[in-house]
N, C-alpha and C positions, 0 to 999 in steps of 0.2 A: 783787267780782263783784256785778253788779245783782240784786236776787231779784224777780221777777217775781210778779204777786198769785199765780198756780196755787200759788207755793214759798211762800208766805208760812203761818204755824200756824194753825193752827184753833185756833179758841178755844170756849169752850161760857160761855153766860151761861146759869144757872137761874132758871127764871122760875116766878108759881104753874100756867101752864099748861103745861109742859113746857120742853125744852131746844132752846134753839137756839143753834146754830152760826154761827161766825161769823169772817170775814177781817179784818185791818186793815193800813193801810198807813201811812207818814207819823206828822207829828206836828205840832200844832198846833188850829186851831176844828176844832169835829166837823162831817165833812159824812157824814148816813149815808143808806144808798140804800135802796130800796126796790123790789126787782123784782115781776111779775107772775106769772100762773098759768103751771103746768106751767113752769118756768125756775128759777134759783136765782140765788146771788151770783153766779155765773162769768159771768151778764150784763152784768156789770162788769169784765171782765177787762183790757179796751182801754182804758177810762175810769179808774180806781181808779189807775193807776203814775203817769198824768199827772197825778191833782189832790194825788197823795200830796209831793208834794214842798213844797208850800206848805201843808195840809193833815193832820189826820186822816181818811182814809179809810176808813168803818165798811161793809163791804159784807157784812150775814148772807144766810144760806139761812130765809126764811122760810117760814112751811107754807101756800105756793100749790102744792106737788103736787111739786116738786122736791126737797123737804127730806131730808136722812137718818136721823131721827129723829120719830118722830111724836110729836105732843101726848099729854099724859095723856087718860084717856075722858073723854066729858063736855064737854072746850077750849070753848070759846068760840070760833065760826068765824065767827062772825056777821062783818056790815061793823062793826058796834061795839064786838063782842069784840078782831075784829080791831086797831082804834086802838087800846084799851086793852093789848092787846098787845102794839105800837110803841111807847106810852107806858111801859110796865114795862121795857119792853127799857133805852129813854134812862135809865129812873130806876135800873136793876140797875147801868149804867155810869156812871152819875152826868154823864153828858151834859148840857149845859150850850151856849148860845147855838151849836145846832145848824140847820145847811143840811141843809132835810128835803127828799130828792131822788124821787120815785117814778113810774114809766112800768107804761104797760098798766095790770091789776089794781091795784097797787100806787099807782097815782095814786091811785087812788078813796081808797085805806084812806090815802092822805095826807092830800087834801081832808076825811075824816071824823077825821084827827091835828088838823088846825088851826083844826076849828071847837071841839073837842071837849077837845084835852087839849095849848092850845099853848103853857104852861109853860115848856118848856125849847125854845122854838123864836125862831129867830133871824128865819131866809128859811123860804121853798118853793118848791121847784123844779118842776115840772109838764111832763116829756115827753108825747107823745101817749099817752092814756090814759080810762079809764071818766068821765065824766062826766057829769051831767043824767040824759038818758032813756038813753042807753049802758051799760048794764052788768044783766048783758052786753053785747055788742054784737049783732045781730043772728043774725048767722049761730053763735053758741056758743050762742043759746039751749036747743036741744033738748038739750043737756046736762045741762041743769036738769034737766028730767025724767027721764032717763038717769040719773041720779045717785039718782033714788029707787026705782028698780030694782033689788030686792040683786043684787049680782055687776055689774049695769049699768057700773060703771068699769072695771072688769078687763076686761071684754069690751071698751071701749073702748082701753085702754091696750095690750092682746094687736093688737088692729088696726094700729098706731103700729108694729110690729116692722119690715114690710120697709122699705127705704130712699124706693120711689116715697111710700108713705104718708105718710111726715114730711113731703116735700115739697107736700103739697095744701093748698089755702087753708083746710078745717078744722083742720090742725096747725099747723105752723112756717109752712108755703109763703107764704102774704103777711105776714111779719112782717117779713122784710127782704128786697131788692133783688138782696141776693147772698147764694150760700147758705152756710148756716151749716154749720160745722165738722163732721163725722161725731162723734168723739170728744164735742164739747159737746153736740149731740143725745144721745149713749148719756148721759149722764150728767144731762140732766135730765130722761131717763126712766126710768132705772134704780131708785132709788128705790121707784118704783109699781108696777114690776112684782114688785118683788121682796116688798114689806110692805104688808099687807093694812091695817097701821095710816095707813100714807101714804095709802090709798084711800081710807080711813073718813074723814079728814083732807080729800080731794078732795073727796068727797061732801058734806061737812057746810061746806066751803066755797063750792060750786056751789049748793046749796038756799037759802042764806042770800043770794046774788046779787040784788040787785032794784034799780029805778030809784028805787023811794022813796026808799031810805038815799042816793045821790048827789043827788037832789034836795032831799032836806030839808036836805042839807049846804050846798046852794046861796043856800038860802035866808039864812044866814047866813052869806057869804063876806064880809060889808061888815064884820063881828066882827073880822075879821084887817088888822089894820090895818099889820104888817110886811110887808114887800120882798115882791115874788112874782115869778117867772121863768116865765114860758109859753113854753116850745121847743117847735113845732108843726113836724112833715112835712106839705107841702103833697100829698105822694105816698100819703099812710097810707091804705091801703085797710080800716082799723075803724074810725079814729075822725077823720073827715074834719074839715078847718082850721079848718072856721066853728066847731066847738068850741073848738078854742084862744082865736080871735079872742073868744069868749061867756066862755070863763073872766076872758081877760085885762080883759074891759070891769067884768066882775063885782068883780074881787076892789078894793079901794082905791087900792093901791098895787103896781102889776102894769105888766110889760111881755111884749111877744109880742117873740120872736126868731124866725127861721125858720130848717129844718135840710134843707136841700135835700140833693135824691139819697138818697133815705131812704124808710121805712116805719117803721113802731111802734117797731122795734128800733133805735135812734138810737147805740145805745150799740156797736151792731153796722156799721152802715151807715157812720157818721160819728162815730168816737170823737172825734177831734182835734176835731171842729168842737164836738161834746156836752160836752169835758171843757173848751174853752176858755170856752166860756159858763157853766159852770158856776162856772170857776174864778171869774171876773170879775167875777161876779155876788157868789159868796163875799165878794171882796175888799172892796167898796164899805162894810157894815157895819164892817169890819175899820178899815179908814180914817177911818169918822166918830166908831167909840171912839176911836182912838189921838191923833184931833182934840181929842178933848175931855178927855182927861188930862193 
């Protein structure tokens, strides 16, 4: 019987800033993913069985707001605590010549993995995501400030309960083209409503948000001198193409692919088309080892 990522063990890696959770699939190079705010690994659900087959597929719940465990007090939320975070993650598994894959928020804390701590990295992957002066993106700004409001998330997360309201372009509603699952919405809400530490988590994630930390990341993209993969939605209503196209001129060694019929959520919209690029992309280092042994 096939097990599906939903059926696959949680796993818990300890880290010094708390515990995180985590799915895996396959076996072989690490490819580990990297989702954004308010969502979990189950962003991965469509994508993770496809690339498992040739692959390790590492897909955690990190603390963008969806997690089921908060960080210890104190975490490190920042965009740079964050990499350092990702980097403890690969270094607790001993992850090694790693496909670092990350969309939405979660790009950004990539782009700050590869200038910052890119050791055990192989590629980088780069769906539609925070970039340059994006990050936020415009219209989640006033969260910022919301967020330094005690109770300001709660009240925000209590808002999110009826069903019209996931769907508005402040929540879910333009992340993708069609709409997302009931079931997978409660679940990467639940969390925040239920633990005040997941809030504290939100907040100390949202304050730490700014276009410095992806710009000064930008400033050294020419440092990364491995593979890079730009998959850009020409349809993505946050982080519009001309970003792709600006990453992919920046980084060294970079190509833009395009992921039509889509929005931010790529992994939603068009798994097959996300998990094929990914794979292939994978492949190519894989090849010029086995060349040269």
């Amino acid at each position: 019987m096939t097990i599906t990522f939903e059926q696959s063990p949680v796993q818990e890696a300890r880290l010094p800033q708390g515990t995180i959770r985590y799915r895996e699939m396959g076996t072989g190079e690490p490819i580990l993913l990297v989702h954004g705010f308010m969502v979990n690994g189950l962003l991965w659900r469509k994508v993770a069985p496809r690339l498992a087959a040739d692959f390790r597929v590492i897909a955690p719940d990190w603390p963008m707001g969806s997690h089921p465990v908060p960080l210890g007090p104190g975490a490190d939320l920042t965009p740079s605590g964050f990499a350092r975070l990702v980097a403890d993650f690969m270094a607790e598994l001993d992850l090694r010549n790693v496909t670092l894959v990350g969309n939405d928020t979660g790009g950004a804390m990539c782009q700050l993995v590869a200038v910052n701590h890119p050791e055990r990295l192989c590629l980088l992957g780069l769906t539609p995501c925070d970039a340059y002066d994006h990050f936020p993106p415009p219209l989640f700004r006033p969260l910022k400030a919301i967020a330094r409001i005690p109770g300001g998330i709660r009240v925000v997360i209590a808002s999110l309960r009826p069903r019209p309201a996931q769907r508005l372009p402040i929540s879910y509603g333009w992340t993708t083209k069609r709409p997302i699952e009931d079931r997978i919405l409660d679940a990467w809400l639940a969390p925040a409503r239920r633990d005040a530490g997941i809030r504290r988590d939100i907040a100390a994630l949202l304050r730490g948000a700014h276009p410095r930390h992806t710009l000064a990341a930008a400033e050294r993209f020419g440092e990364f001198r491995r593979p890079v993969l730009i998959a850009w939605a020409p349809e993505d209503k946050f982080f519009p193409f001309e970003y792709g196209e600006r990453l992919a001129a920046a980084f060294p060694d970079a190509r833009l692919e395009v992921i039509e019929d889509s929005r931010t959520f790529v992994s939603e919209d068009q798994p097959e088309r996300t998990a094929q690029l990914i794979a292939d992309f994978a492949r190519e280092p894989a090849r010029d080892r086995a060349a040269t042994t």
